[in-house]
VEXMAR-911498 format. One record per atom (N, C-alpha, C): x, y, z; atom name; residue number from 0; chain; residue in one letter. Coordinates in nm, 3 decimals, always signed. Each point is the difference from the previous one (the first is absolute). Layout:
BEGIN
u X&v Y&w Z&a CA&k NUM&c A&r A;
...
***
This chain:
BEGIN
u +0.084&v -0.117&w +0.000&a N&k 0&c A&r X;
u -0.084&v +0.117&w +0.000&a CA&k 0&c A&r X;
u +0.089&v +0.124&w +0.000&a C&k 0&c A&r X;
u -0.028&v +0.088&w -0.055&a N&k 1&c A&r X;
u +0.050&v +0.121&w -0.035&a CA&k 1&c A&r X;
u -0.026&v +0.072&w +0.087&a C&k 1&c A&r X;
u +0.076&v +0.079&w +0.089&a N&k 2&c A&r X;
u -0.010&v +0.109&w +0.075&a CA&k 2&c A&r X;
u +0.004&v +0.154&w -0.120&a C&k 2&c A&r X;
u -0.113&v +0.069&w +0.053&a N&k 3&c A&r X;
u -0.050&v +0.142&w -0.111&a CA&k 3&c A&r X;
u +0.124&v +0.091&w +0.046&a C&k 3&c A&r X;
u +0.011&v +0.012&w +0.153&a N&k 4&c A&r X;
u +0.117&v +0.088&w +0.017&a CA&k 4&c A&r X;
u +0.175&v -0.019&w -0.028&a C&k 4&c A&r X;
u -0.005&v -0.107&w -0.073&a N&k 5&c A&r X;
u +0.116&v -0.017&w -0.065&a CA&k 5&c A&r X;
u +0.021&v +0.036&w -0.163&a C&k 5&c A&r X;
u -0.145&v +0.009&w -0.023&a N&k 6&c A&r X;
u -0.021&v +0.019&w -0.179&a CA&k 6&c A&r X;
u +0.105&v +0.179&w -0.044&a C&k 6&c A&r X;
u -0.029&v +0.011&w -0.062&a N&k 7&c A&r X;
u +0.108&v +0.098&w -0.058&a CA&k 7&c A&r X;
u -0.147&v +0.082&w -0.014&a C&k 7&c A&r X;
u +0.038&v +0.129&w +0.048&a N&k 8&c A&r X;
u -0.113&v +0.124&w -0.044&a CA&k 8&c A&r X;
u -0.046&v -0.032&w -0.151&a C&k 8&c A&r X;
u +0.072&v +0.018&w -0.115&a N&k 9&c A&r X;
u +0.005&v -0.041&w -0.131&a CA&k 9&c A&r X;
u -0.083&v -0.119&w -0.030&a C&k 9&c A&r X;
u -0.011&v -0.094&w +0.131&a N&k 10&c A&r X;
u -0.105&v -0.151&w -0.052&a CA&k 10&c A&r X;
u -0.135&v +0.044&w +0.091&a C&k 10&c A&r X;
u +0.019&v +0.080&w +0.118&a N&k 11&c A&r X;
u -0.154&v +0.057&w +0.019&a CA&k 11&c A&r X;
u -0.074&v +0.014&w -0.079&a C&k 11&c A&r X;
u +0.090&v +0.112&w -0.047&a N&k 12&c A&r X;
u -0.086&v +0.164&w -0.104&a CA&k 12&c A&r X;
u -0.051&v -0.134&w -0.162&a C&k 12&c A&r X;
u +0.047&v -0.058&w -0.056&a N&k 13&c A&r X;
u -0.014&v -0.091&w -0.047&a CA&k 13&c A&r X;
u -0.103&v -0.101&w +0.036&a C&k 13&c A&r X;
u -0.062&v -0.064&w +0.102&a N&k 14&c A&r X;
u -0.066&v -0.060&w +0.021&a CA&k 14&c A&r X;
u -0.195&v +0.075&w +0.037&a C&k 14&c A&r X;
u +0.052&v +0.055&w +0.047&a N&k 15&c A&r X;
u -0.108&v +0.089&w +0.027&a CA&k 15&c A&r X;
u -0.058&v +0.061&w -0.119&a C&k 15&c A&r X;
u +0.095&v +0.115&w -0.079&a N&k 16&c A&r X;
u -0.026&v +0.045&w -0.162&a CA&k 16&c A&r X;
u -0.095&v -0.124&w -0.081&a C&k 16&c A&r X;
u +0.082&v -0.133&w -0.038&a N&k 17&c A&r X;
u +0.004&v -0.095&w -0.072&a CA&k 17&c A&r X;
u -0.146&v -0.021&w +0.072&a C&k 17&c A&r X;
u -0.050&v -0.043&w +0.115&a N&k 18&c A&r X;
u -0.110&v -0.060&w +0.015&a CA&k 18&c A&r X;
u -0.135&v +0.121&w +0.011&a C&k 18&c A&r X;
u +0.077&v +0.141&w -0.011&a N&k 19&c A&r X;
u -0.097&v +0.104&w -0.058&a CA&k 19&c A&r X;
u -0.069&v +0.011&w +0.141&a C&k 19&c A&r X;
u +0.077&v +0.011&w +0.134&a N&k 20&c A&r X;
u -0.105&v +0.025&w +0.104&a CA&k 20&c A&r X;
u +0.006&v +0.150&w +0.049&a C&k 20&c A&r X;
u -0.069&v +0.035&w +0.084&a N&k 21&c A&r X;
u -0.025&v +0.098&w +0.097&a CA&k 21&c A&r X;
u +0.039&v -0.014&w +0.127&a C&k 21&c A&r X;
u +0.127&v +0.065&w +0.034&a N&k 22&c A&r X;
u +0.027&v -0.010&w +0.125&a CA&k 22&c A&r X;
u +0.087&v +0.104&w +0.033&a C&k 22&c A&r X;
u +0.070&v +0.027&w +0.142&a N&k 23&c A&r X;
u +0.108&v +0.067&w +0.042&a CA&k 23&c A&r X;
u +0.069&v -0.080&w +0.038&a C&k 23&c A&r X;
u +0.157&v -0.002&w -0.017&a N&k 24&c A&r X;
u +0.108&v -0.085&w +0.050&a CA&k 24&c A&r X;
u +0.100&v +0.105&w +0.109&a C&k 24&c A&r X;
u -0.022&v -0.020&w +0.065&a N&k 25&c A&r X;
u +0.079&v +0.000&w +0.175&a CA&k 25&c A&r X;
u +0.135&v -0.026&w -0.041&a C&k 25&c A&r X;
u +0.118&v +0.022&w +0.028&a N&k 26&c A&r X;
u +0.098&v -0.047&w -0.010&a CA&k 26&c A&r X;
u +0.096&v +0.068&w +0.121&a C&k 26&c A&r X;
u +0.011&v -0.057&w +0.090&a N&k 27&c A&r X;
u +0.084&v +0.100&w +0.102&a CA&k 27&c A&r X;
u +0.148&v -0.106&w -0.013&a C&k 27&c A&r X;
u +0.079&v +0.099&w +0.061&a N&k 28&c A&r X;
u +0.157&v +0.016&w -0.068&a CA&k 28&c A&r X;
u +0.048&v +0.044&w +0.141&a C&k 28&c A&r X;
u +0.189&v +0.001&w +0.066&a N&k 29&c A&r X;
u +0.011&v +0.033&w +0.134&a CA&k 29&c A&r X;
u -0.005&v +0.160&w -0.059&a C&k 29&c A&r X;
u +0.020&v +0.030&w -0.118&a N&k 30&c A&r X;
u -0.004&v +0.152&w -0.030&a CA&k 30&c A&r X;
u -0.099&v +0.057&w -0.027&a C&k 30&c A&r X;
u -0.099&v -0.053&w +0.027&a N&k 31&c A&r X;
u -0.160&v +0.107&w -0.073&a CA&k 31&c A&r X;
u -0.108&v -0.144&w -0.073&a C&k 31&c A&r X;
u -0.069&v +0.087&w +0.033&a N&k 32&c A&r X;
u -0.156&v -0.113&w -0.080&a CA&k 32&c A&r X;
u -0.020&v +0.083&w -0.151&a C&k 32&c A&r X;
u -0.025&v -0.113&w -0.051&a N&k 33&c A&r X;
u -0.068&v +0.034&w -0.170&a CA&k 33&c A&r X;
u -0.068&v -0.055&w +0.006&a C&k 33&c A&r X;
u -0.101&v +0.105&w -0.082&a N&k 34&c A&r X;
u -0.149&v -0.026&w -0.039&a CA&k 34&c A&r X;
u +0.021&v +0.068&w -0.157&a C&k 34&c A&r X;
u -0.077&v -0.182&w -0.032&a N&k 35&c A&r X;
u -0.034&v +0.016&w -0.153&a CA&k 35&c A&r X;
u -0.170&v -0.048&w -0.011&a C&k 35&c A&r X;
u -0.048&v +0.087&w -0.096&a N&k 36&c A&r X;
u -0.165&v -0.015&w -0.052&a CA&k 36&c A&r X;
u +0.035&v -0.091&w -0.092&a C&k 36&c A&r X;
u -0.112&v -0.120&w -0.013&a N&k 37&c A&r X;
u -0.020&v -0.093&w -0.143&a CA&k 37&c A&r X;
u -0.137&v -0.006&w -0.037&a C&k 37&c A&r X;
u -0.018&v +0.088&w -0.120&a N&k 38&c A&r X;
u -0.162&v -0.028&w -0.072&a CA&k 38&c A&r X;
u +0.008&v -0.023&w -0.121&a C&k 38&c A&r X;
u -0.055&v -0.111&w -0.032&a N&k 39&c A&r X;
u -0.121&v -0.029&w -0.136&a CA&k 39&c A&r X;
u +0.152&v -0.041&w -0.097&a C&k 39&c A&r X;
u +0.128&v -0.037&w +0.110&a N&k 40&c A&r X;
u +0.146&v -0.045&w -0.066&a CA&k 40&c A&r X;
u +0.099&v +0.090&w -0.021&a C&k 40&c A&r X;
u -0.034&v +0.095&w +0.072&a N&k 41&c A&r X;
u +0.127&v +0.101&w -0.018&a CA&k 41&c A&r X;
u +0.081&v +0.034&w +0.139&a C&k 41&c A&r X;
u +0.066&v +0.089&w +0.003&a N&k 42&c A&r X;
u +0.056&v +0.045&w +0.140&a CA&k 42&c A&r X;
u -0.039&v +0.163&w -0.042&a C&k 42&c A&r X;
u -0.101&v -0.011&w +0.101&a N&k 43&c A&r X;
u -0.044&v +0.178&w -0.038&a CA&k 43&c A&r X;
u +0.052&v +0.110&w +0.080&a C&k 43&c A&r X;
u +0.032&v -0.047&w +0.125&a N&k 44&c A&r X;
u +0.062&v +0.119&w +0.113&a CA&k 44&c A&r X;
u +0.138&v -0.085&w +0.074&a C&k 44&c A&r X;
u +0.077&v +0.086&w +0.042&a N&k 45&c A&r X;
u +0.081&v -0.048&w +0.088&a CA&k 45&c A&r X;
u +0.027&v +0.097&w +0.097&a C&k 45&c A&r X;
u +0.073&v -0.026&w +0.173&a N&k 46&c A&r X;
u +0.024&v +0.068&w +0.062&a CA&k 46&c A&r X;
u +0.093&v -0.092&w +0.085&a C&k 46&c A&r X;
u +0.142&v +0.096&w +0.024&a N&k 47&c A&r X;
u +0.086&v +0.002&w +0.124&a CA&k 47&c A&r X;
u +0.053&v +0.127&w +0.014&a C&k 47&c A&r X;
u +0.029&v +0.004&w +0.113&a N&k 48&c A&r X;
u +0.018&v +0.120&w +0.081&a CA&k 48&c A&r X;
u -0.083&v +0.126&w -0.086&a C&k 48&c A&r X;
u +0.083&v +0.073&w -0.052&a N&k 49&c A&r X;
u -0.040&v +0.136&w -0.047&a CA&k 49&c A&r X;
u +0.010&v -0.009&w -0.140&a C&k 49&c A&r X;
u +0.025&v -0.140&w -0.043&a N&k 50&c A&r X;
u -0.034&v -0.006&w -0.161&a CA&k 50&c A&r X;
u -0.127&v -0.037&w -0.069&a C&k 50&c A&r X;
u -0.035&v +0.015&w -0.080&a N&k 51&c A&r X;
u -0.174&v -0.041&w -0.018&a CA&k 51&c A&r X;
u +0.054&v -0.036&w -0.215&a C&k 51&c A&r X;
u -0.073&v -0.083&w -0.038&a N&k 52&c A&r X;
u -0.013&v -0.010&w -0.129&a CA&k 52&c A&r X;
u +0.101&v -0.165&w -0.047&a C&k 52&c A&r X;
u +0.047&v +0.073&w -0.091&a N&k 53&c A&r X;
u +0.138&v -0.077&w -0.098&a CA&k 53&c A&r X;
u +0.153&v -0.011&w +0.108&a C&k 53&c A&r X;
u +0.036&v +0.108&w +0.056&a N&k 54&c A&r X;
u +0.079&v +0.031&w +0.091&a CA&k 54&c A&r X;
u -0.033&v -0.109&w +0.097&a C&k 54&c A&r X;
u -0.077&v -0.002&w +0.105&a N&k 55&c A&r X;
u -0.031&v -0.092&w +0.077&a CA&k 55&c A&r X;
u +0.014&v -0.116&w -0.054&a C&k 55&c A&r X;
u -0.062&v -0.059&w -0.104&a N&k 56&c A&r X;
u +0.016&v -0.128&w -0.044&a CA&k 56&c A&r X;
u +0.136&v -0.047&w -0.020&a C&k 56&c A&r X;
u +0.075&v +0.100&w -0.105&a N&k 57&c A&r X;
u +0.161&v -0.004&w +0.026&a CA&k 57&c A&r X;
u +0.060&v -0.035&w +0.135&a C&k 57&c A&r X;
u -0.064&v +0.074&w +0.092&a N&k 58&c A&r X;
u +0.104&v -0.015&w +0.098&a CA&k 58&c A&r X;
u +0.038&v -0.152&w +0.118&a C&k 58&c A&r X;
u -0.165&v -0.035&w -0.044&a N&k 59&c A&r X;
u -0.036&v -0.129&w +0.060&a CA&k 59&c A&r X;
u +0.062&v -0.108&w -0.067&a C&k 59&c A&r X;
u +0.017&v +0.029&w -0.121&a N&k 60&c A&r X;
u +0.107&v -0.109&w -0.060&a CA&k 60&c A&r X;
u +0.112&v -0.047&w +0.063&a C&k 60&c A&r X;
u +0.062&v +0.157&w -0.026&a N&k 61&c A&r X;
u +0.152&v +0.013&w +0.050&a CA&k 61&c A&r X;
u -0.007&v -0.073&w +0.144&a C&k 61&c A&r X;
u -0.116&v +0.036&w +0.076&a N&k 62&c A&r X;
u +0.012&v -0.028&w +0.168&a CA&k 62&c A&r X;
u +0.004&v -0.112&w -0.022&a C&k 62&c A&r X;
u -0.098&v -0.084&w -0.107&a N&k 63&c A&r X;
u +0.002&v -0.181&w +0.053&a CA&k 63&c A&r X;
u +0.087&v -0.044&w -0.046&a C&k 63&c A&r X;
u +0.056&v +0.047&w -0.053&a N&k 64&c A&r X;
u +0.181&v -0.062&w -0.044&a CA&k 64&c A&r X;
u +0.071&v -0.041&w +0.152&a C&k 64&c A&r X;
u +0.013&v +0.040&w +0.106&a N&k 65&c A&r X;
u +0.068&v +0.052&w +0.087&a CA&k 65&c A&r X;
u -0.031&v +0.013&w +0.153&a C&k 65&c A&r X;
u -0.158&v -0.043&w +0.001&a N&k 66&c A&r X;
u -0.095&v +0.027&w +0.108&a CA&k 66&c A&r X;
u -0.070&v -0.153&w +0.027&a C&k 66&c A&r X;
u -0.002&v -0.104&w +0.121&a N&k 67&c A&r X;
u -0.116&v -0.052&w -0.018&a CA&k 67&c A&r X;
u -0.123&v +0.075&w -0.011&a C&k 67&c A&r X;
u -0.136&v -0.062&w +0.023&a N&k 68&c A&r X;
u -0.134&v +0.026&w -0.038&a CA&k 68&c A&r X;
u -0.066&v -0.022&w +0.091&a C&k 68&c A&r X;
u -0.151&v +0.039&w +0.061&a N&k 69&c A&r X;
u -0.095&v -0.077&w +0.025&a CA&k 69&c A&r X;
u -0.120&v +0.087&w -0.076&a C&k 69&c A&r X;
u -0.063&v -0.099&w -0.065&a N&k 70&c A&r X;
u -0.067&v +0.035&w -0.107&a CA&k 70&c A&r X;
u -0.179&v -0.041&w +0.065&a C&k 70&c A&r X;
u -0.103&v +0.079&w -0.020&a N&k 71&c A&r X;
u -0.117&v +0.005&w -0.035&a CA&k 71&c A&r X;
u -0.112&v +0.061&w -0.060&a C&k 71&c A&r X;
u -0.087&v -0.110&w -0.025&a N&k 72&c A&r X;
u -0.077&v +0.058&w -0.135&a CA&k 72&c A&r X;
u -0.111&v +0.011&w +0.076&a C&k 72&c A&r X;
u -0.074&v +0.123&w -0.030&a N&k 73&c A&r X;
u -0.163&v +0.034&w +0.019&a CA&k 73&c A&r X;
u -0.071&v +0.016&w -0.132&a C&k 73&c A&r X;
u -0.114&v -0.037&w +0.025&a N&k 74&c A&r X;
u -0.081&v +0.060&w -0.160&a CA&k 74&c A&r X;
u -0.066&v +0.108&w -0.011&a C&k 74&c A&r X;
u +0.006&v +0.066&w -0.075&a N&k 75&c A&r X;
u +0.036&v +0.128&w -0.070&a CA&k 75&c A&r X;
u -0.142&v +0.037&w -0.011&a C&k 75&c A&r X;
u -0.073&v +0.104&w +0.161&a N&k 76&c A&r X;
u -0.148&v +0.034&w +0.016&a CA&k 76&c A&r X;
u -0.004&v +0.105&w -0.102&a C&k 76&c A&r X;
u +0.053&v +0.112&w -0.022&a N&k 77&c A&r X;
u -0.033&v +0.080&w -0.060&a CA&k 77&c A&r X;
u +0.142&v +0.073&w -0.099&a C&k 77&c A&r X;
u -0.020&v +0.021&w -0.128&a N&k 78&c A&r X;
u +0.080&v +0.043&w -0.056&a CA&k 78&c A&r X;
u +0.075&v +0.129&w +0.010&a C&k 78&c A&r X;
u +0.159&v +0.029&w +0.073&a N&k 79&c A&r X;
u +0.047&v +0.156&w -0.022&a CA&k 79&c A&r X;
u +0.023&v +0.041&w -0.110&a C&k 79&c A&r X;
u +0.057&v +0.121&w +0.021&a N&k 80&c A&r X;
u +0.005&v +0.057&w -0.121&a CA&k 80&c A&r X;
u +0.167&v -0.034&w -0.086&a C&k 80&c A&r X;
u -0.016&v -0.036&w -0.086&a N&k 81&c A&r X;
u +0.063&v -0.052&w -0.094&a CA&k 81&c A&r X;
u +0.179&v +0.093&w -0.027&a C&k 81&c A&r X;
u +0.072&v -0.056&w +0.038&a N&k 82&c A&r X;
u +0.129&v +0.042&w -0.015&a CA&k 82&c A&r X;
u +0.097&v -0.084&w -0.143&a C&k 82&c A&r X;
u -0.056&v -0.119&w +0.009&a N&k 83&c A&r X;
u +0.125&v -0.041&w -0.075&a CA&k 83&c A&r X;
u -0.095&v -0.035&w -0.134&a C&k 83&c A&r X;
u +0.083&v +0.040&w -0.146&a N&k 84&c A&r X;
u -0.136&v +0.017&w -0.109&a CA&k 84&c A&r X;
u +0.102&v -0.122&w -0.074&a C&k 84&c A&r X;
u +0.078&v -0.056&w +0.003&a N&k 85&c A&r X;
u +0.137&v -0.066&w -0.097&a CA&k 85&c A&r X;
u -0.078&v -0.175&w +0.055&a C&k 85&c A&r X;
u -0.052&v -0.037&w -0.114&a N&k 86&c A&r X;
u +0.003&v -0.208&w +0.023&a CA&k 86&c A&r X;
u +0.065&v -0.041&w +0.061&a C&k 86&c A&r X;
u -0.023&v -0.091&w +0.135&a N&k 87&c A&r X;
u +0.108&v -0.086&w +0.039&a CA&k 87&c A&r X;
u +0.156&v -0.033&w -0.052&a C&k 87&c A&r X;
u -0.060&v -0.072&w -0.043&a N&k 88&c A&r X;
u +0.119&v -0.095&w -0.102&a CA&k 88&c A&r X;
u +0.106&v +0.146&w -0.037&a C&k 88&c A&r X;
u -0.007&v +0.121&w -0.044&a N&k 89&c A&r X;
u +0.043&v +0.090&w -0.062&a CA&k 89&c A&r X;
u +0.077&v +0.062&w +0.160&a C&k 89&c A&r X;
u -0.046&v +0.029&w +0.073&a N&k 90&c A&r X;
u +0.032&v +0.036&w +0.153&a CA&k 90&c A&r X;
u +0.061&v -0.079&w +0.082&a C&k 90&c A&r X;
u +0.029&v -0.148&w -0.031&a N&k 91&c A&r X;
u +0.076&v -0.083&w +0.061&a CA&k 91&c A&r X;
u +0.114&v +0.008&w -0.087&a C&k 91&c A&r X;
u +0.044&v +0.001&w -0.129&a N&k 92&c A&r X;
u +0.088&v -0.021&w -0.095&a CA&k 92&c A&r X;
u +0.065&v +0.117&w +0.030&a C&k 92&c A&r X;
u -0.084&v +0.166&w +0.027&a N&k 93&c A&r X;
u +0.112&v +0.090&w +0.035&a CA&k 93&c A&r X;
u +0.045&v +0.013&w +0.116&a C&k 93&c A&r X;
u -0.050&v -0.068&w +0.097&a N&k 94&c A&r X;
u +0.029&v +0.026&w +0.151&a CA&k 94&c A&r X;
u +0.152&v -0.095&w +0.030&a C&k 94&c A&r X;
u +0.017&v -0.131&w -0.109&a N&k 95&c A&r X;
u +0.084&v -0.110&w -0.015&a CA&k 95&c A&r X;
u +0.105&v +0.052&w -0.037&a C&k 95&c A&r X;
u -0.040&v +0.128&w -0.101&a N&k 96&c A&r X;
u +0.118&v +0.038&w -0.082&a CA&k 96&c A&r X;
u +0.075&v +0.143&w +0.068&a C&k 96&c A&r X;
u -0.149&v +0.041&w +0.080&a N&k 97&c A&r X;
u +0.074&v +0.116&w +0.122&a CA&k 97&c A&r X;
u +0.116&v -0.064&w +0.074&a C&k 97&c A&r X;
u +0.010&v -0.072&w +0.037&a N&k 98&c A&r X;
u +0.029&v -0.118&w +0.130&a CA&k 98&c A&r X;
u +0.179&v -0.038&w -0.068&a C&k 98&c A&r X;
u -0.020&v -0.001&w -0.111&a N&k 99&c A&r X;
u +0.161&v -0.098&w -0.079&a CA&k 99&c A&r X;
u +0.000&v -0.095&w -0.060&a C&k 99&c A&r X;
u -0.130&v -0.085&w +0.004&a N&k 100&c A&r X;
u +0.001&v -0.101&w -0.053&a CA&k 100&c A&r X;
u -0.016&v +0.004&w -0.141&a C&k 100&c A&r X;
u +0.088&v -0.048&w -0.096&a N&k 101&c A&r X;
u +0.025&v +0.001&w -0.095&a CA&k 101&c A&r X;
u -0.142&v -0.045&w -0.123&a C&k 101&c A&r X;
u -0.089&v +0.033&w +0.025&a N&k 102&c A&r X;
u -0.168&v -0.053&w -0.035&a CA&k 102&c A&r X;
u +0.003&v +0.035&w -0.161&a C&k 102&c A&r X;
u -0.004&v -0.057&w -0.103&a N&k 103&c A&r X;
u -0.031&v +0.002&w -0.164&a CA&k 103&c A&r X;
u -0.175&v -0.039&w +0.023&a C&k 103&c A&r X;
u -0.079&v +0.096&w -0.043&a N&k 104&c A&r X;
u -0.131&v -0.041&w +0.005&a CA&k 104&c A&r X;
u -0.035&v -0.123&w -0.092&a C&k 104&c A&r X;
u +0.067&v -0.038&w -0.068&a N&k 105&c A&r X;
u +0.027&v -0.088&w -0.063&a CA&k 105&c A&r X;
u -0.017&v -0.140&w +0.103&a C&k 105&c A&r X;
u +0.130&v +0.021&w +0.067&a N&k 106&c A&r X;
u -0.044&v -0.155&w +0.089&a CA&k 106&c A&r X;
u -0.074&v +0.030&w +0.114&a C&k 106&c A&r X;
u -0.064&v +0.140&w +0.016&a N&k 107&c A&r X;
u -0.085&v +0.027&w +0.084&a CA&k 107&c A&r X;
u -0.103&v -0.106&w -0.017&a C&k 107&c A&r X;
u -0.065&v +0.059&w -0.115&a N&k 108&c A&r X;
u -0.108&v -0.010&w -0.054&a CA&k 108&c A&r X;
u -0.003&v -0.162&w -0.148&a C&k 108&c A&r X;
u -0.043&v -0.125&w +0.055&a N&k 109&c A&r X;
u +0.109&v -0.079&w -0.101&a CA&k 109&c A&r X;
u -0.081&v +0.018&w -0.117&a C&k 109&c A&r X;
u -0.148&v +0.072&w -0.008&a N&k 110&c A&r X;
u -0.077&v -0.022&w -0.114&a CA&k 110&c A&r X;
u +0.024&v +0.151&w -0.089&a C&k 110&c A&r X;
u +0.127&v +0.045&w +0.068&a N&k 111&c A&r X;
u -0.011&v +0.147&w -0.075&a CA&k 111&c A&r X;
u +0.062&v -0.031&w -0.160&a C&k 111&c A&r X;
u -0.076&v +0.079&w -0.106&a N&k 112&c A&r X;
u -0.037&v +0.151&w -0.024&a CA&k 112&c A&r X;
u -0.141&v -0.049&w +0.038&a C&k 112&c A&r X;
u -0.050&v -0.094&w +0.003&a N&k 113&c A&r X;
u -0.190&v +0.006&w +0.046&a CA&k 113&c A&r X;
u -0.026&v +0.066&w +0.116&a C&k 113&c A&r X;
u +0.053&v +0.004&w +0.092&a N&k 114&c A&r X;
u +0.000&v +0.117&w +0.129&a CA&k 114&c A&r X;
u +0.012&v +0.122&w -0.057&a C&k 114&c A&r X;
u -0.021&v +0.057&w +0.082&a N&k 115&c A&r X;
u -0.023&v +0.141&w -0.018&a CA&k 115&c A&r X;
u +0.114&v +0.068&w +0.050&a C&k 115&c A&r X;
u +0.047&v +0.073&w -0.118&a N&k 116&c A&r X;
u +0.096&v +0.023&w +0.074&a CA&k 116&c A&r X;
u -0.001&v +0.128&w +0.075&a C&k 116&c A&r X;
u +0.176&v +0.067&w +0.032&a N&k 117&c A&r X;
u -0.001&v +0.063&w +0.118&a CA&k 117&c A&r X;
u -0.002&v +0.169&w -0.068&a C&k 117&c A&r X;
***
């Protein structure tokens, strides 16, 4: 059995998107809690500390590189207001490539040019 708080932020945001749910993901860190929105398969808001949007999502990357986790999910009563406007898949590939990791959307993505690209 798979423990969730070992998954890589990157296979969250992925699982949740992919199964198209509604929820908030909890993620506390010894440095700060992130909060990410998931609706209708996207990642629409994010928040740590005093960052809100794309920024936040970035930064939570970088943190789970480096940070254990304890992670929880609530479902998503009412919708905020919308910060992050960029597709998943498109927002994980730049947050990978913020980070160093050497990411070709190419082997991002194995069905690309049919993806959409960036």
């Amino acid at each position: 059995m798979v423990d969730v708080n070992e998954l890589a932020l990157v296979d969250v945001v992925q699982i949740f998107c992919i199964g198209r749910k509604n929820v908030t993901v909890s993620l506390r860190y010894s440095c700060g809690e992130v909060i990410l929105v998931v609706a209708d398969g996207n990642v629409i808001d994010a928040h740590y500390k005093n960052l809100r949007g794309k920024q936040a999502f970035f930064r939570a990357i970088a943190i789970d590189q480096a940070h254990p986790k304890r992670l929880q999910v609530t479902d998503l009563k009412k919708i905020p207001v919308r910060t992050i406007f960029e597709p998943w898949k498109k927002l994980i590939f730049h947050g990978l490539k913020k980070q160093g990791f050497g990411v070709l959307w190419e082997d991002f993505f194995p069905n690309y040019p049919n993806e959409v690209s960036p």
